[in-house]
N, C-alpha and C positions, 0 to 999 in steps of 0.2 A: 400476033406477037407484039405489034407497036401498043393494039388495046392493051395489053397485058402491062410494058414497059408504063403505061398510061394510068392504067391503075394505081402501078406501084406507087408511082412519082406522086399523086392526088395523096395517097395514103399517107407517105413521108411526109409532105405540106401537111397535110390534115393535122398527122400525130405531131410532127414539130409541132404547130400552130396550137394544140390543146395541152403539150404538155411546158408549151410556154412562160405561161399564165401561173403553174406550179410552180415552174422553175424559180419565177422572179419572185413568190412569195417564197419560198423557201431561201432563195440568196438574203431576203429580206429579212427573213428570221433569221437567219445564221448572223447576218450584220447586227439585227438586234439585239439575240444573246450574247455577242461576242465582245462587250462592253461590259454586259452582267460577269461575265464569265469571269472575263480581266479585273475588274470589281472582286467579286468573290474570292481570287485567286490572290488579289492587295490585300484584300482581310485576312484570309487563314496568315499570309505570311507575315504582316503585322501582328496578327494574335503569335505567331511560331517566336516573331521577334519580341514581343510582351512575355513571352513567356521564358524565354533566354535569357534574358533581361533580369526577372524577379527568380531566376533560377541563381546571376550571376552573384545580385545582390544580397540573396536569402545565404549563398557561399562567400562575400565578403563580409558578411555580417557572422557568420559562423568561426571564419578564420584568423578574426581581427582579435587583438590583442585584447587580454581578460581588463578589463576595469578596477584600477587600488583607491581605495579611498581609506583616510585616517579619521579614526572617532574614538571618543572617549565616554565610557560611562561612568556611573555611582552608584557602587556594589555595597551595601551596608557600612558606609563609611569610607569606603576605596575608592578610588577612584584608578580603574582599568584603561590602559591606552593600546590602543590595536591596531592593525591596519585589515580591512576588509579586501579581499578581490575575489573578482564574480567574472566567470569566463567559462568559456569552453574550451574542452579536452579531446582532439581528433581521436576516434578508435580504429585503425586500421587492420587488416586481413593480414597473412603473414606475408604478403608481398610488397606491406606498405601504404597499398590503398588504403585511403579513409574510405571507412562506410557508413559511418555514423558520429557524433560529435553531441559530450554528455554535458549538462550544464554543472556548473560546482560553483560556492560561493565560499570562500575558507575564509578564518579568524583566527589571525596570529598576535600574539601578545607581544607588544613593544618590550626591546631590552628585557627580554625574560631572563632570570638569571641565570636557567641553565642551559640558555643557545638552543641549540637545534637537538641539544638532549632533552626535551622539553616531551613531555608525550601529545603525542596527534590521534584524535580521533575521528576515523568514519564514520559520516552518519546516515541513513536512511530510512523513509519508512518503505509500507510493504506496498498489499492491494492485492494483484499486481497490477501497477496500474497509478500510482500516487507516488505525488512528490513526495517529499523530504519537507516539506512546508510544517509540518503538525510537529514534528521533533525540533525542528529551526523555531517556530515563530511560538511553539507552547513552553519548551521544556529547557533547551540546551543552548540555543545562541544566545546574544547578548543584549537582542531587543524580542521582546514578546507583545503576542496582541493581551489586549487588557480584557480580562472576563470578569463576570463576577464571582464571587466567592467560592461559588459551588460548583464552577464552570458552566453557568447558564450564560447565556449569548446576551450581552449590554444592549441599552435601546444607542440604533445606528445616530450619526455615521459613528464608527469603531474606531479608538484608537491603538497607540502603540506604546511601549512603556520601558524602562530598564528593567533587564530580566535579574532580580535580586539576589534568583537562582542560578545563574549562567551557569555554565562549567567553564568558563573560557579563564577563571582564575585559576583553572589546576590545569587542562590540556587547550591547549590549538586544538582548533576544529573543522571540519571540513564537511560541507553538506552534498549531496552528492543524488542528481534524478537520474534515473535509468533510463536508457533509452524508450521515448516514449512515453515521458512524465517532465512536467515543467517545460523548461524551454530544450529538452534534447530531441532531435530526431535523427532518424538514419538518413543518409546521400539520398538515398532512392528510396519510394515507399515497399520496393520488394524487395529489399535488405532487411525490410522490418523482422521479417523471422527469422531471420539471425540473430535476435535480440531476444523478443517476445518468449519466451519459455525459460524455463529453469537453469537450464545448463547453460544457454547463450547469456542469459541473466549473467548469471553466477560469473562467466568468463569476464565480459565486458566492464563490471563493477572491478574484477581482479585486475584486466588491464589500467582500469583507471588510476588505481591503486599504484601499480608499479609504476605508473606515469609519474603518477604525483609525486611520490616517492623521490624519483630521477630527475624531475625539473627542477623541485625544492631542495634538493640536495636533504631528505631527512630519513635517509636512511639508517641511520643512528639512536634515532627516535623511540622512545617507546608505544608502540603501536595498542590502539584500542579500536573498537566495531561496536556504535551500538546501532540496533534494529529494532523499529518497531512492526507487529502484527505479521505479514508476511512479508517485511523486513528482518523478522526473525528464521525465516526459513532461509532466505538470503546469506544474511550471516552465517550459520549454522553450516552452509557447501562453501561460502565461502573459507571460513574456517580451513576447508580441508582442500581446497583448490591453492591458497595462499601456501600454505604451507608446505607442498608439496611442489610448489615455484620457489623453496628458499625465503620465505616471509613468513616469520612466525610470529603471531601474536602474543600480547600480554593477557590481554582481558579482554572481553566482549560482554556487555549490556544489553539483554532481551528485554523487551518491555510487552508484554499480553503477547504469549509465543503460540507458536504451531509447527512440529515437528512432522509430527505422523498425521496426516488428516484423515486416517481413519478415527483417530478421537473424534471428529466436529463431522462428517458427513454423516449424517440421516439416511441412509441408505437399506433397501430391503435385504435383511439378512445379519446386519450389521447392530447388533444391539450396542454397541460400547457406546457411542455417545447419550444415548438415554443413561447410563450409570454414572460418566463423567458430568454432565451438566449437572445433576441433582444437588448438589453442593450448592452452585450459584443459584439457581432456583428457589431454594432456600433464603438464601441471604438476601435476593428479590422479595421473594414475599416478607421477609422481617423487615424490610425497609418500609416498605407501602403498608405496612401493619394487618397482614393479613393471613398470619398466624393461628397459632391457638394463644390465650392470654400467657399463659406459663409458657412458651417458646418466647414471647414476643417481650416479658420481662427479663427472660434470661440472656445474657454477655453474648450478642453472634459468637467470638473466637470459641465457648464452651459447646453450642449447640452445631457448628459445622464438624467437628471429630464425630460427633455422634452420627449426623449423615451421610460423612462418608462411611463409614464401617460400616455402613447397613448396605453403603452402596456395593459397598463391593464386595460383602460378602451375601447377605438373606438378597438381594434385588438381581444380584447378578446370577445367581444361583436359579432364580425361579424365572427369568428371563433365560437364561440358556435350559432348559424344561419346555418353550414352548404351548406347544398345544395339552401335553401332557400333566400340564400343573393341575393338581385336586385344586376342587372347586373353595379348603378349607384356608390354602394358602395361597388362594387368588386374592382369597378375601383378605388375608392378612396384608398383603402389598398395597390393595388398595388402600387398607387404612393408617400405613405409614404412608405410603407418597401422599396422601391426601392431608395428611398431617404435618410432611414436612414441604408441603408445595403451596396450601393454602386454597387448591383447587378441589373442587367435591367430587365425593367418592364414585357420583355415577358419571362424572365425565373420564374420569379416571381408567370407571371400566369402559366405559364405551368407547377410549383411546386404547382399549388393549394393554392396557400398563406400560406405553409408550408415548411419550407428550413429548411435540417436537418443538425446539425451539422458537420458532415461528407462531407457532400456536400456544405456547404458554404466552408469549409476547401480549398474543389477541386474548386469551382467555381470564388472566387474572384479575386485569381491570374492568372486564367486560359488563360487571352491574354499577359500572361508573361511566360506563360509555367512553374509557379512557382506554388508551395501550399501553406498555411500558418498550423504551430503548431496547435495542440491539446491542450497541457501542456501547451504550451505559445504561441498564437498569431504571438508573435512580428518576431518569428521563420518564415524563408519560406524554403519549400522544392523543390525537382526537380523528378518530378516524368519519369515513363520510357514512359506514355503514355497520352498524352495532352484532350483525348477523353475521359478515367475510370471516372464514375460519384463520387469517392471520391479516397483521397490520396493514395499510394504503404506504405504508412511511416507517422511517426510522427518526424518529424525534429528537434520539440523541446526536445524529447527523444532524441535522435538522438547524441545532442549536451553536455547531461550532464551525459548518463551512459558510455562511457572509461574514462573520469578523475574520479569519484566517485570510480567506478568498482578497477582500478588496483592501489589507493590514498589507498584504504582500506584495501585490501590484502594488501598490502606492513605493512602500519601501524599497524595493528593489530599484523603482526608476529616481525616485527624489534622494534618500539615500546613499543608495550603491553607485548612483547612476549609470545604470546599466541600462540600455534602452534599444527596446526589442517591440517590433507591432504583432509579433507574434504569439497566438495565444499562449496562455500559462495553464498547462495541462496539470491544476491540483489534485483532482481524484478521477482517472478514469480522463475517456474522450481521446488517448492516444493512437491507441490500438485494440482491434476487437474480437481476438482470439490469442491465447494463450497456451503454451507446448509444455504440457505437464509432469510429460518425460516419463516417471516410474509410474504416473497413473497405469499405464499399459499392464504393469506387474501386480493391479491394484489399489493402492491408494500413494497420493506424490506422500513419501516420506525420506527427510534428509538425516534421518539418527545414524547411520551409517556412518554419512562424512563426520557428522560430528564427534562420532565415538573416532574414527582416525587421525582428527586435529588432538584429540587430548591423548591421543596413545605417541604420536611423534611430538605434540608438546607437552610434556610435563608441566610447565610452568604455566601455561594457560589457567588464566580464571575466568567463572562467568558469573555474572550477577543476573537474575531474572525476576522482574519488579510482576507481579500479578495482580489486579483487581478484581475483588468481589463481587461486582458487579458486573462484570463483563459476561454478556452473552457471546462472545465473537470468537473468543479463544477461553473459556472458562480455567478457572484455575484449576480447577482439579485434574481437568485435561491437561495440562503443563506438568500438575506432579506426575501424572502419572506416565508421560513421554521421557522426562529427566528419569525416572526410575529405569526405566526397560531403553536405557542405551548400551550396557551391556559393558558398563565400566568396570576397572579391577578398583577394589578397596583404596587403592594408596589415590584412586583419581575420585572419588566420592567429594572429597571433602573440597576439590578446586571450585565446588556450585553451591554457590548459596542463594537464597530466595529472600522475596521481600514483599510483604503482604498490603496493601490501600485499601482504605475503603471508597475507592470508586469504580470504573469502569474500564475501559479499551484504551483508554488516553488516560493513565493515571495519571497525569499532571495538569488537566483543566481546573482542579479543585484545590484550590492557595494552599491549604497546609499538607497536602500528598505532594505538591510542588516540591515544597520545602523538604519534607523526608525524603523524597527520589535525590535532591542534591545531598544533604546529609549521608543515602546509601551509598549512591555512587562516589562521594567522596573520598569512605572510607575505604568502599571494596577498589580506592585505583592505589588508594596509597598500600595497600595488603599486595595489591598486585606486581609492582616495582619494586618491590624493597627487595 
């Protein structure tokens, strides 16, 4: 028994004595980490306070008072006195929360004669995805970037210029980024899709609107909307969202629209955009002279009626035939599209009697080793590889975002003095999915609301400016979305159109500048009276 108790007691010393030696390096480690640890644990919490910090200030910077500044231009002999202000507009949830905060920069005319009866217009462009910079700094505000004549991109740096054209002598104006373009964003980044898609679009520009409306006291106002690109689809719900809030509009100015996208998607199954493009196709290939001689001397305006009425009746016809088409009036197609495309008859058939815009882009200049624009046609690119079945690049892009781009940041902070370190989200870069809404039902199409803003407003008019040259939204696809909205007789005649010979941006090119103010001139004084 005592050996026993004798054992034990050696065993105890022994293990003490060996797990000693552990113990102290583990107390030692514990003491060593425990410096890191406090360390690390001062970092996250400094980084939690860096970042409360630039949360607090990114929201005093949001909620601080918009910036007025006073300027005068010289308008063909006028001289314009205005005052600018550049701020943000809180969007709050129906409980009041902000969740989001839009940027705007409005232009009112001093001592205007007739006060606050004055008409105000929104302005926007589309994307979705883009500022309001391209309608602001090309066409409508009261300074523009300077291009040159044909809207080719000047050798940098870019400058800035009185816009000749403003509209700011007949309406106040009001520029206006959607959430997630320019300087707006939501509170939180998962508020963002509350914004991002069609119908949160369409609400939060509306909110903006009655904001504005109620802060400015211009309720009285004659109200206008113009949009550009899908800006135009904006408009178009907005149309019937506003109105349906007690806001009814005068007029609305489309510039290169999209209603129904099943005109412009290339989709299997979907022949219509092959019918509706062929029109501009045409007027591409007469630009770049690549015709037959007798198209390429005859008047564009005489030779586009002849293409559309083939399109839509002999092309549409042997396109809905399919597989079925005799092999007598395959050959017939080919040898119109090839006549009125400028592309050859065996790429023609070897596209199936289907040429997508994409690849007409690639293939027309292709023995020049050149492309032509998206935006604008009349643009040619250089790609890296003469073989790629469509462009590297959009060249008409290409051409108008660095003078826009660094015209606008400069302006805004020297100018406006609005001063933000925040980026200026121009096209794209905000958000990277979009809620398309009626795509689910097939293609996003807003001719619905638009036919119920002209059914409860009578008095509604709309101007819609198109370019010949626009591959982005072709004109003939615009005629043929204004046709099939499903209006009565007595509202026909509230839409009138207006033809350019340029592009997407019908106002980069000085004298389509000049006609867009001329049009919209006349279609605001027809709309008020």
């Amino acid at each position: 028994m005592r050996y026993f108790r004798f054992v034990v007691l050696v065993s105890l010393v022994l293990g003490l004595g060996l797990r000693l030696p552990a113990q102290q390096e583990e107390d030692q480690s514990e003491k060593a980490a425990a410096p890191a640890a406090e360390k690390q644990q001062a970092s996250a919490k400094a980084e939690g306070k860096a970042e409360e910090k630039a949360k607090e200030e990114k929201a005093k910077e949001d909620d601080k008072p918009p910036v007025v500044t006073h300027h005068e231009i010289h308008v063909r002999g006028k001289v314009l006195k205005y005052t600018a202000t550049a701020g943000m507009m809180p969007i709050a949830d129906d409980d009041g929360t902000t969740e989001a905060h839009i940027f705007f920069i409005a232009y009112t005319l001093d001592n205007p004669p007739g006060g606050n009866a004055r008409p105000l217009t929104f302005c926007f462009n589309g994307g979705p995805g883009s500022s309001s910079v391209w309608l602001h700094m090309g066409a409508i505000g009261p300074r523009k970037v300077r291009l040159e004549p044909n809207g080719d991109m000047p050798q940098p740096p870019f400058e800035l210029e009185d816009n000749q054209d403003t509209w700011l002598d007949q309406t106040d104006l009001v520029f206006i980024d959607p959430v997630g373009t320019g300087y707006s964003r939501p509170v939180k980044k998962e508020l963002g899709k509350k914004f991002w898609g069609v119908k949160g679009d369409i609400q939060s520009v509306g909110q903006f609107i009655r904001l504005y409306l109620s802060r400015n006291e211009r309720w009285m106002s004659p109200l206008f909307i113009a949009g550009e690109s899908y800006g135009t689809t904006r408009a178009a719900g907005l149309s019937a969202y506003l109105i349906n809030n007690g806001i009814a509009l005068n007029g609305i100015v489309l510039v290169s629209t999209v209603l129904n996208f099943e005109t412009l998607e290339f989709t299997l199954g979907n022949d219509m955009p092959y019918i509706l493009y062929l029109p501009s196709y045409t007027a591409t290939s007469w630009y770049h002279k690549k015709l037959s001689p007798e198209l390429e001397q005859q008047d564009l305006s005489k030779t586009l009626p002849e293409v559309e009425q083939w399109a839509s009746n002999d092309y549409a016809l042997a396109l809905a035939k399919g597989d079925q088409l005799a092999p007598t009036e395959r050959q017939a197609v080919i040898d119109h599209l090839s006549r009125y495309t400028g592309l050859s008859k065996a790429y023609i058939d070897q596209a199936n009697l289907r040429v997508k815009q994409d690849e007409f882009c690639k293939e027309l200049l292709r023995d020049q080793n050149r492309t032509v624009g998206r935006l604008d046609s009349r643009f040619k690119g250089i790609d890296e590889s003469g073989v790629s079945e469509g462009p590297n690049y959009d060249p008409s892009e290409a051409v108008i975002r660095p003078p826009f781009t660094s015209v606008f940041n400069n302006y805004v902070r020297a100018e406006l003095g609005y001063k933000s370190d925040k980026p200026y989200y121009i096209l794209g870069g905000g958000f990277r999915e979009w809620d398309w809404g009626s795509a689910g039902q097939g293609f996003p199409n807003v001719s619905g609301d638009f036919r119920t803003a002209f059914v409860k407003n009578k008095y509604m008019k709309v101007f819609v400016a198109e370019g010949y040259f626009d591959l982005a939204t072709p004109f003939y696809a615009v005629d043929y979305s204004l046709a099939h909205l499903g209006l009565d007789p007595a509202l026909r005649s509230n839409i009138t159109t207006g033809q350019f010979d340029t592009g997407h941006m019908v106002y980069i090119q000085s004298r389509s500048l000049d006609k867009l103010k001329q049009d919209v001139a006349a279609f605001m004084q027809s709309a008020i009276r």
